[in-house]
C-alpha positions as CSV (number, residue, x, y, z in Angstrom):
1,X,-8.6,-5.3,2.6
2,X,-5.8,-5.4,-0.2
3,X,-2.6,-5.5,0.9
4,X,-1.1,-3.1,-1.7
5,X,2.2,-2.0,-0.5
6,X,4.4,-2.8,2.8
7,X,7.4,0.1,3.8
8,X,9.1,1.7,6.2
9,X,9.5,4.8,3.8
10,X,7.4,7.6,5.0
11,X,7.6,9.0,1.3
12,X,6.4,6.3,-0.4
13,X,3.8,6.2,1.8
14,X,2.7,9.6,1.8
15,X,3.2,9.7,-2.0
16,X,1.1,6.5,-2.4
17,X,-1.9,8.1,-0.6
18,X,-1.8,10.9,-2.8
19,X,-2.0,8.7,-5.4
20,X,-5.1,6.9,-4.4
21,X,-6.6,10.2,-2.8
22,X,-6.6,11.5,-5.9
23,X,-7.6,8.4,-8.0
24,X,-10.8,8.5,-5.2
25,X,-9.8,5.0,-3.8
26,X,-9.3,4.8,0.0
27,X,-6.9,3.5,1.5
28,X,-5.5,3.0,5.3
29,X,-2.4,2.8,6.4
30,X,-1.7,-0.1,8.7
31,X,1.1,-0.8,11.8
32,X,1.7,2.8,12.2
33,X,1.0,2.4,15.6
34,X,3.7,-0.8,15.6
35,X,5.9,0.8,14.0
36,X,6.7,3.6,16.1
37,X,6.6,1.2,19.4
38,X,9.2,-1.1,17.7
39,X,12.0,2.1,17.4
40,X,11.6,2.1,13.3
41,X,14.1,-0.4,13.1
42,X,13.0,-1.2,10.0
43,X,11.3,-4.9,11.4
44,X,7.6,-3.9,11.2
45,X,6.5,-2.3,8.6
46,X,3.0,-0.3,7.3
47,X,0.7,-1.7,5.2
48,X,-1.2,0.3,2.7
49,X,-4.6,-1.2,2.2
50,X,-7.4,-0.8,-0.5
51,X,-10.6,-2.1,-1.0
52,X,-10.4,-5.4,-2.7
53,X,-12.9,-4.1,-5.2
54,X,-10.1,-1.2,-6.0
55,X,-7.4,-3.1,-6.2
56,X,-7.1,-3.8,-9.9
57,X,-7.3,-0.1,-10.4
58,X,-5.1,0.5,-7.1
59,X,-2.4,-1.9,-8.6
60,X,-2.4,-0.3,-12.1
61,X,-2.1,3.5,-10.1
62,X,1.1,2.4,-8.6
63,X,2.6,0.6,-11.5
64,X,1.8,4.1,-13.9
65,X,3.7,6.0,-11.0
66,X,6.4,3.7,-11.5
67,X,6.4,1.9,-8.3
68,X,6.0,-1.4,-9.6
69,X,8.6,-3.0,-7.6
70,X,6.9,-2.0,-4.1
71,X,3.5,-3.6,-5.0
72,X,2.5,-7.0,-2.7
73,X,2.2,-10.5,-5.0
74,X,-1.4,-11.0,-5.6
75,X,-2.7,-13.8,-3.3
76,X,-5.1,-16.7,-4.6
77,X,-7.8,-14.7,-2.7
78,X,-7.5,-12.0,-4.5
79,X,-8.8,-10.7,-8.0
80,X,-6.8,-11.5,-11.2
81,X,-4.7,-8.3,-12.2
């Protein structure tokens, strides 16, 4: 999985999903679980995930919504933007 997006921010999470929900790319949302154990302090936070083979299309979704500055580096593993 792609590692899109990593927050504490419920919003931008919810408003994320709705973004890929309605592009038709799924996503998970990963460490809820953690965070909620670790008191949301802030130190763990969710990942949003997409299929590598969305993540191009994932990336540009996010960037159009203005959220640019919340998106993950690309890794070497990953796909060229």
């Amino acid at each position: 999985m792609h590692d899109l997006i990593r927050t504490n921010d419920p919003v931008l999470i919810s408003f994320v999903e709705s973004l890929m929900r309605d592009a038709g790319i799924g996503c998970m949302v990963a460490d809820s679980g953690m965070s909620i154990l670790e008191g949301s302090v802030g130190v763990i936070p969710r990942r949003i995930l997409v299929d590598p083979e969305q993540a191009t299309r994932a990336r540009r979704i996010v960037i159009d919504a203005g959220l640019e500055i919340e998106l993950r580096p690309w890794k070497d593993s990953d796909a060229a933007p």
